[in-house]
C-alpha positions as CSV (number, residue, x, y, z in Angstrom):
1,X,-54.5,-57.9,-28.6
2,X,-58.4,-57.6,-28.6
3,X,-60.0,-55.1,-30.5
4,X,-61.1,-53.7,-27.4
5,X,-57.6,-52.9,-26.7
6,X,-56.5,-52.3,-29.5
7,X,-56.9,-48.4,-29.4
8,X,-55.7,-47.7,-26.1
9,X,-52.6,-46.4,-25.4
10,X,-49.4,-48.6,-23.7
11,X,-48.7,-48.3,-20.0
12,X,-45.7,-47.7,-18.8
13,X,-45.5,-50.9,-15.7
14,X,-42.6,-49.5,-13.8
15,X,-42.4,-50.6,-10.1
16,X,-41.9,-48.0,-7.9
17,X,-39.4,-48.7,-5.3
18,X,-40.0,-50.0,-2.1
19,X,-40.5,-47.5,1.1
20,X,-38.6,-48.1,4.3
21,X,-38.1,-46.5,8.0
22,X,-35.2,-46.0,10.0
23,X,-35.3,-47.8,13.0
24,X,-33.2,-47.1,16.0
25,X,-32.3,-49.8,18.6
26,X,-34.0,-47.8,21.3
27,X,-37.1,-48.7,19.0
28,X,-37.4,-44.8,18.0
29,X,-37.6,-44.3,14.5
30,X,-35.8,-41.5,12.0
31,X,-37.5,-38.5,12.3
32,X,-38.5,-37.2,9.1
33,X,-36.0,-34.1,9.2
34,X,-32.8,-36.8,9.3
35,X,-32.0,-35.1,12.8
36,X,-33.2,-37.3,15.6
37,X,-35.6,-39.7,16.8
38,X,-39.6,-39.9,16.8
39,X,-41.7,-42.6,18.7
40,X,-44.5,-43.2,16.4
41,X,-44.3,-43.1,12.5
42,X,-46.4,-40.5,12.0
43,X,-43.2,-38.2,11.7
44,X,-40.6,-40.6,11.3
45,X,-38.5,-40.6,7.9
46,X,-39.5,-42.7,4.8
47,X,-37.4,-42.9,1.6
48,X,-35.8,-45.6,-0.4
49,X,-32.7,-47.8,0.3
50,X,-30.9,-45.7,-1.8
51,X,-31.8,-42.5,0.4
52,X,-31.1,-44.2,3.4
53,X,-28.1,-45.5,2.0
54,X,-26.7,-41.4,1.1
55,X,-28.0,-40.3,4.9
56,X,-25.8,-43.0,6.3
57,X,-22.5,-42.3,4.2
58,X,-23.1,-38.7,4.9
59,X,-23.7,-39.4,8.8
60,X,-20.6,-42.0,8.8
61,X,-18.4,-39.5,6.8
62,X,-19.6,-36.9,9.6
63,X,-17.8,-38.8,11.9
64,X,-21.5,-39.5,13.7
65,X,-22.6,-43.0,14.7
66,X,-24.8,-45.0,12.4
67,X,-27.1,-47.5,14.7
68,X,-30.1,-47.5,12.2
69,X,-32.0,-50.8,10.8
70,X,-33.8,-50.3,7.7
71,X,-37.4,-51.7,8.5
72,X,-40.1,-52.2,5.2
73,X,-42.8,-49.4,5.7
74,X,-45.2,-52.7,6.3
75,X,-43.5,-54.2,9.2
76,X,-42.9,-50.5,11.2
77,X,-45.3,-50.6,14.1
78,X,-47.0,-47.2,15.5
């Protein structure tokens, strides 16, 4: 350690986890109330895997069809 940083106080370097969309094979995407489908991803849902993971379980255990492919928040296209 420097003595110039010496005095100031630890970070905490957590990585925050990655953000995805879910895609729909029409090309629609989640729509940010987990009911339906948006065209653009300016009101599409964005969570974690773990997120989508729960909204998929509860959709499955619904007995409602599951057709969505997690896409990085990157790669979605407008």
């Amino acid at each position: 350690m420097t003595a110039l940083t010496a005095r100031l106080p630890k970070m905490d370097y957590q990585r925050t986890q990655g953000r995805i969309r879910l895609r729909h094979p029409s090309g629609k995407y989640l729509h940010l109330s987990g009911e339906g489908l948006t065209l653009g991803t300016e009101h599409a849902w964005n969570g974690t895997k773990a997120q989508a993971r729960t909204l998929r379980d509860r959709a499955l255990v619904a007995g409602e069809e599951w057709a969505f492919r997690a896409v990085k928040k990157c790669e979605a296209t407008e």
